[in-house]
N, C-alpha and C positions, 0 to 999 in steps of 0.2 A: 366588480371592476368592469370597466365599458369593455367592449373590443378592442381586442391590441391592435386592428386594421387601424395603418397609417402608422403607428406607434414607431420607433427605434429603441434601438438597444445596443449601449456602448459593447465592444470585444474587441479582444485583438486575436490578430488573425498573423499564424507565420507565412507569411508569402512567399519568404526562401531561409535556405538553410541559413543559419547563423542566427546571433544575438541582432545585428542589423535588419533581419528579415522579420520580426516583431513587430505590427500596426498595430494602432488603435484604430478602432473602424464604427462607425452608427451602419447597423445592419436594420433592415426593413423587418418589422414585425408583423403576421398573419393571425387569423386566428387560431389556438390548437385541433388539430383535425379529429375526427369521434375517436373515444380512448386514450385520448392524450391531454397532456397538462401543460400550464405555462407556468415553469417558476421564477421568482423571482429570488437570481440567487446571492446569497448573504458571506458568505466565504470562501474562497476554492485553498485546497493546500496543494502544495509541490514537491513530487516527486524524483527520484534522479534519473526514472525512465523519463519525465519530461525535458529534464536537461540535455538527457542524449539524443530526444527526438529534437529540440530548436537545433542542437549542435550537429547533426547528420551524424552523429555516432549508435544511434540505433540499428539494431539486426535486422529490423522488418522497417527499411525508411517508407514516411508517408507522402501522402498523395496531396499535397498543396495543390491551393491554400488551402490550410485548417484553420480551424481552432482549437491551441490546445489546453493540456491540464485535463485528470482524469479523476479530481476527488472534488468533489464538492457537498455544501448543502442550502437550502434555501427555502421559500414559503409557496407552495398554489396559492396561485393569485386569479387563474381561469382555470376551465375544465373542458374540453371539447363533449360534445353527445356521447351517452351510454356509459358515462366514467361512474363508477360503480367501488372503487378500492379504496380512495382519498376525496377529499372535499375540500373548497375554496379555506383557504387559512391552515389544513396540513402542513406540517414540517419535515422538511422527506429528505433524502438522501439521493440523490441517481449513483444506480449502482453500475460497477467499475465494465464488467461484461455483457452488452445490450443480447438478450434473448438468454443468457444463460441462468435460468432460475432455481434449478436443483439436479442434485447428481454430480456423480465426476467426470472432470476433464475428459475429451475425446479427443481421438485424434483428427478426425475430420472438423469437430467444432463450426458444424454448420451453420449459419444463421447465428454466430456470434458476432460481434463486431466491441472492439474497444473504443473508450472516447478518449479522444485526443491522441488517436493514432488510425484506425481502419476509420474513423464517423471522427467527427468534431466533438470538440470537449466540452470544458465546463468552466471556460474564462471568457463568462458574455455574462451580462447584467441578466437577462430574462434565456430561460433554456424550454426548452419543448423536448419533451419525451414521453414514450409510454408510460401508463398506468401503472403495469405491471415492471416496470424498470425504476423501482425505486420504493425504497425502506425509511419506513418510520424513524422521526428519531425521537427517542425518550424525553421527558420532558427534564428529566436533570441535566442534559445535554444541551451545551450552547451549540449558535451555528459552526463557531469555529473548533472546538471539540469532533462534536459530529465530521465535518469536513476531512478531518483527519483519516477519515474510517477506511473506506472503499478501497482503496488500493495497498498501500501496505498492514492495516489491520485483518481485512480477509487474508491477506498472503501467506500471514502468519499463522493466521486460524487454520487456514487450508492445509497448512504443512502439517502443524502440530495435532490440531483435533480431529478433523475428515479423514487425513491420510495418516497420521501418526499413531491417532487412539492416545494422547499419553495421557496419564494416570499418576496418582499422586505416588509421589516416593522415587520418582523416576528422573531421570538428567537432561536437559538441555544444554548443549553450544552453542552462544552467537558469536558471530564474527563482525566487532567495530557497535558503533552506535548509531547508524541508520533505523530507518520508521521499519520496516520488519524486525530486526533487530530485539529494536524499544518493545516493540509490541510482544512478540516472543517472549521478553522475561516479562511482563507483563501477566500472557496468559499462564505463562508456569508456576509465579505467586500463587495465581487465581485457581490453579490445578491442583496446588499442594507440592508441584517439581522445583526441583533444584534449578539452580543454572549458574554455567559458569562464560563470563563475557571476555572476550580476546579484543584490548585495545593498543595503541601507540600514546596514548595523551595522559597526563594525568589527571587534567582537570576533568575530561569525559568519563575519567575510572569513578572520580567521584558521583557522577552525576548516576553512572548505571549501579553504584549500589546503592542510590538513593530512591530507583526505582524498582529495587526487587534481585538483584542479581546476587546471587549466593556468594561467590568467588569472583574476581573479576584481576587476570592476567595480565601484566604490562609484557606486551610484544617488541616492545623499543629495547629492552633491555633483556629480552629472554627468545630469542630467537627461536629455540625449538620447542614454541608453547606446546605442542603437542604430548609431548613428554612430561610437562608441568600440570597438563589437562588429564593427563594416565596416573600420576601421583595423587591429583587432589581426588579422583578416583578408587585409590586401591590398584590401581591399576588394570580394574575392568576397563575404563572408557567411559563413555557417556550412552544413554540411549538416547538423544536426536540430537545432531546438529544443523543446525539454521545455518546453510553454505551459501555467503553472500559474495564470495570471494575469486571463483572462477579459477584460472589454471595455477593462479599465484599461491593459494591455497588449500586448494582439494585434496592433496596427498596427506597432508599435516592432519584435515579435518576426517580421513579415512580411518587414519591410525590413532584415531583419538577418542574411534568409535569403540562402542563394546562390541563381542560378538552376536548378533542377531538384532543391531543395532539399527538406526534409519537415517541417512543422509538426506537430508530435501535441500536439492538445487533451486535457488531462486535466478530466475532469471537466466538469461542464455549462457550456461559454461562454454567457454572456450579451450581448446586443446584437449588434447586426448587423456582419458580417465590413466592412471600410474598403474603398473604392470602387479599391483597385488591383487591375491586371490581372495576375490570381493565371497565367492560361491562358499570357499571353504570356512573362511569366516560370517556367512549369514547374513550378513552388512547388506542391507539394501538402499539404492539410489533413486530416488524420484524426482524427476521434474516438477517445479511447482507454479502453476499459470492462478495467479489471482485468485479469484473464487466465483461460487453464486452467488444469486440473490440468496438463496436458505443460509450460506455459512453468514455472508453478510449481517441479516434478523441474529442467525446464533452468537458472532459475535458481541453483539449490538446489543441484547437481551442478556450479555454475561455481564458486561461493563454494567451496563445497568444494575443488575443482579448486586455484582459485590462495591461498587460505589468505584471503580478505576476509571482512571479521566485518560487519554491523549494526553500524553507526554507533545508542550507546544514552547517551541524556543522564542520565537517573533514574529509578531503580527504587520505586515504591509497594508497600506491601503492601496484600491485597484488602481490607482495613478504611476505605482512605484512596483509595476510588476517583474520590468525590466534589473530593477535594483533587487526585488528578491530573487531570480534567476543568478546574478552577481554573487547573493549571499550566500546558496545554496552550491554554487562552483568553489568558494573560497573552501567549503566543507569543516568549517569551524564550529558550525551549530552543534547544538543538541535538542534534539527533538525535532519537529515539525515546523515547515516554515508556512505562514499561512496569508493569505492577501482577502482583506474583506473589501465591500463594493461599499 
């Protein structure tokens, strides 16, 4: 490829909060500086953390103007000097936490930075980043498959395998059918674990035991799933629940635990934890922030492994990104929404 000097590259950029504050924009292209790449990218997917950053509902609001969207995947198309990891025609991934390559979460999380919230994301035709910020993707893997990965596939990963350890024979909880969610009964097919899914829809009950879900609860008509979750149980509980739910649901998914069981908080809970004694039942809570580059590879090398694809509801093209934002507010989908260039 020539040099991207002079070049442009369509993105949109939110200039302020709302669905209104979405541009399309030709941004100026450089070349990528030593260590860095230039890709050219093929799919971004949407998340519901993006939804709440365009809509100023996010906990950590950003620093406008961005660019958002924080999954994607795409081709090297340049390299800057001493790039040494990937080569021109690579198919790669940028992964969801810039610097964070292996190990767990910190609490200082130095020198991390998220795209499409701390740094710009990944709804621009041509992206620039580090070498080392970004994963292979298999060759069974389209670009909009892959796309899906980064942000709620690690999350999932992160919960279940880094922090969970789960093991075959053992129980999972999601809560609804959100990309963590999906992904979750996913990995616990993939584990040899059970799982049981807590929805309101019918048509989405069918769609999660279509992708692995053991037992899957109608919440519409069974208010104290918790109790229904104790039953199909024995009335140990489960060992992990995927808590995607925050204060509406924490209590229901505590008592639904086993003893010495694992809660993983996705995302900001709100309101204060319910006055049961978390100690004397063993029940531990972890926060759960996305992942590495290494859970990312781990993930990414399981799918591959057993032949699991990204569960993907509908495809946008990057003209109608506005209309996928739309789609993903209505919250009728299943699966992942995803917009290619």
């Amino acid at each position: 490829m020539q040099s991207s000097n002079g070049r442009t590259a369509k993105a949109y950029v939110l200039e302020r909060l709302g669905f209104d504050g979405l541009e399309q924009k030709l941004l100026s292209l450089t070349a990528p500086p030593p260590k860095h790449l230039l890709i050219r990218m093929r799919a971004v997917a949407l998340n519901y953390r993006d939804l709440k950053i365009v809509k100023g509902l996010y906990a950590r609001p950003p620093k406008l103007p961005l660019i958002p969207l924080s999954d994607g995947a795409g081709e090297v198309v340049e390299t800057g000097t001493d790039v040494t990891a990937v080569q021109i025609g690579s198919r790669v991934m940028p992964i969801y936490m810039q610097g964070w390559y292996t190990g767990p979460q910190t609490r200082e999380r130095l020198g991390w930075l998220s795209r499409g919230g701390d740094i710009d994301g990944t709804a621009v035709e041509y992206l620039v980043c580090h070498e080392n910020d970004v994963v292979r993707i298999p060759d069974s893997m389209t670009y909009e498959q892959a796309a899906c990965l980064p942000c709620a596939g690690v999350t999932a990963w992160h919960a279940l395998i880094s922090v969970g350890r789960l093991q075959a024979g053992q129980s999972v909880l999601v809560l609804g059918s959100g990309g963590v969610s999906n992904f979750a009964i996913q990995i616990a097919r993939i584990r040899g674990a059970s799982s049981i899914a807590i929805t309101r829809s019918a048509l989405k009950a069918d769609g999660l035991r279509k992708i692995g879900a053991t037992n899957v609860v109608d919440a519409s008509n069974l208010p104290g799933w918790d109790y229904e979750v104790l039953a199909l149980t024995g009335g140990k509980g489960v060992d992990h629940v995927v808590e995607v739910g925050g204060r509406e649901t924490i209590e229901r998914s505590i008592n639904a635990t086993s003893a010495g069981g694992q809660v993983h908080i996705i995302g900001d809970l709100s309101g204060a934890f319910p006055p049961k004694d978390l100690d004397a039942q063993a029940i531990s809570i972890k926060s759960i922030t996305v992942g590495s580059k290494e859970m990312h590879e781990d993930l990414t090398h399981e799918f591959e492994r057993s032949g699991a694809k990204p569960i993907i509801d509908r495809v946008f093209p990057f003209s109608q990104l506005a209309e996928a934002f739309n789609y993903l507010d209505k919250g009728t989908h299943f699966g992942k929404i995803v917009v290619t260039f």
